[in-house]
N, C-alpha and C positions, 0 to 999 in steps of 0.2 A: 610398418604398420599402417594401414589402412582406416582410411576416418570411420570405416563400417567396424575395422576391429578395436576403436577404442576403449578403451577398459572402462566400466561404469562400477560402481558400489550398486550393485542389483537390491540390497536390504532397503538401502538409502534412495535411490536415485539418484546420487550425483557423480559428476564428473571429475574425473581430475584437471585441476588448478590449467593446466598447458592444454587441454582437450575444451574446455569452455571457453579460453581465451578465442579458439579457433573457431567455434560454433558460432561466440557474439559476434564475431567480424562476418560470420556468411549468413544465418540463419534467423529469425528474429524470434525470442524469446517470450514464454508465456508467463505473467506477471499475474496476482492480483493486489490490489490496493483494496485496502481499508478505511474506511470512513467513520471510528468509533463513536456510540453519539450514546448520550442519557438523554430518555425520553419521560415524560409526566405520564400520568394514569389516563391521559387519551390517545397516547401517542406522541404527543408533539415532543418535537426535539427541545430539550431546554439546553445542552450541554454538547458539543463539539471536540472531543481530541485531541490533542496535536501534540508529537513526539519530536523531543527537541534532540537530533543526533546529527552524525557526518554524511553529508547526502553525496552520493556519486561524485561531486565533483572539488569532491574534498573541502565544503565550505559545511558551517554547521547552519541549521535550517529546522526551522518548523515544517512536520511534515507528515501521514498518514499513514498508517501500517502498510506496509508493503513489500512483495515478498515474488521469489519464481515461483513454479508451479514444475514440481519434482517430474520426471519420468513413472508414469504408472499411477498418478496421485489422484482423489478425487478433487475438483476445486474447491469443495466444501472444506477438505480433510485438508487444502493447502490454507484456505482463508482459517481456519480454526488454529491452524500451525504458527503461524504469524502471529493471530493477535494472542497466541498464548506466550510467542517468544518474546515480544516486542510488551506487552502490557499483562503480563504477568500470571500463570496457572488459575488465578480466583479470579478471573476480566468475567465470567461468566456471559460470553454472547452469544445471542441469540439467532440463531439461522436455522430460517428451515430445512425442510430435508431436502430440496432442489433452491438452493438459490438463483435468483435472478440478477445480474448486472444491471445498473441504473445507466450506464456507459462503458465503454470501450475508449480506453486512451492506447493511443500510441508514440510512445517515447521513440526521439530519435537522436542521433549523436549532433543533428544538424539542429542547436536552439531556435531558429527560423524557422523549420518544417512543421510544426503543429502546435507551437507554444509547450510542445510537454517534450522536456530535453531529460538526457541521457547521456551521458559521453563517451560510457563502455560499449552503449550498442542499441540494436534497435528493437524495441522492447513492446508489443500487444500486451495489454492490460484489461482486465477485465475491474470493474470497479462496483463497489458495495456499500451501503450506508448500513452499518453492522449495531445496533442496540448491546450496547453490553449491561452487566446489571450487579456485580461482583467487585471487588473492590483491585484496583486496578494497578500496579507498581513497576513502576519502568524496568523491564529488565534487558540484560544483555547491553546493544548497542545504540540503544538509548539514554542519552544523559539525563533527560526530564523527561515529564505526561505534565502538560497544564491545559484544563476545562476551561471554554471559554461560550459565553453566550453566543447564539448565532448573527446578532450583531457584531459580536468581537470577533467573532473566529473569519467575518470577511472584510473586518474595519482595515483602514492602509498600515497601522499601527504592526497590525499581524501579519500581513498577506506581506511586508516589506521583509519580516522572518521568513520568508519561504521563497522555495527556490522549484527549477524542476518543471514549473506549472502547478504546484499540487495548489496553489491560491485560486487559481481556476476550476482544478478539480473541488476544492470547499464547496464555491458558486456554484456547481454545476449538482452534487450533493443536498445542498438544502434546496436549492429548484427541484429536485424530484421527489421530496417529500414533502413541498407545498411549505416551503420556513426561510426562503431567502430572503434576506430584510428589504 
């Protein structure tokens, strides 16, 4: 069989388990991350996200909804996928009908190449600071959801939780909404 004839779930977009392994290793994969946040009645961020699960590299780690982006998928209908699987069917978030990236990260196997590591492969991310507004419960492969001011969610205390670069990604998150302490 041919890498052109490998068999995909056409319903799903996905691959099989030995056909992805092959793709991480040649091809780099489209991600997006999430950036959950509670905002006050002007907007401002008062509340930050962070999912406490098993991150790539088998350590556990505070860290940002994030997720591939299916074969055939819109990114809106992948970012809504995530944060419904990761922070629970009632997250209620809020995205427009075209979202916009606040960044592009690129994860690499190499921790050195961009600060934003990966170990399975090399991964283009597109990245969102997502307002959610529903009440939010960790599910699946998430052990915890803890809220954290945006003081807290960049203090050393938290960012020492976090692996991956996603403590950069925070930083990079409340700079595009004008809230980095």
């Amino acid at each position: 069989m041919t890498e052109i004839d490998a068999p995909t779930d056409t319903d799903a977009g996905w691959l099989a388990p030995e056909h992805l392994e092959q793709i991480r290793a040649h091809v780099p994969l489209v991600y997006v991350d999430a950036v959950p946040v509670r905002v006050d009645g002007l907007g401002r961020v008062t509340e930050v996200g962070l999912l406490l699960r098993v991150a790539a590299d088998g350590s556990i780690s505070r860290m940002v909804v994030s997720g591939r982006v299916l074969f055939g998928e819109l990114v809106r209908d992948a970012l809504v996928r995530h944060l419904e699987k990761d922070l629970g069917p009632l997250a209620l978030p809020r995205l427009p009908p075209s979202p916009s990236p606040f960044t592009v990260v690129e994860y690499f196997p190499d921790p050195d190449r961009s600060g934003f590591h990966d170990p399975r492969h090399h991964a283009v991310s597109l990245a969102y600071v997502v307002p959610v507004d529903g009440d939010c419960q960790p599910t699946q492969k998430a052990l915890d959801l803890a809220w954290f001011d945006p003081a807290e969610a960049v203090s050393a205390a938290v960012r020492q939780q976090m692996t991956a670069g996603h403590d950069r990604l925070i930083r990079l998150a409340l700079a595009s909404v004008g809230q980095l302490p």
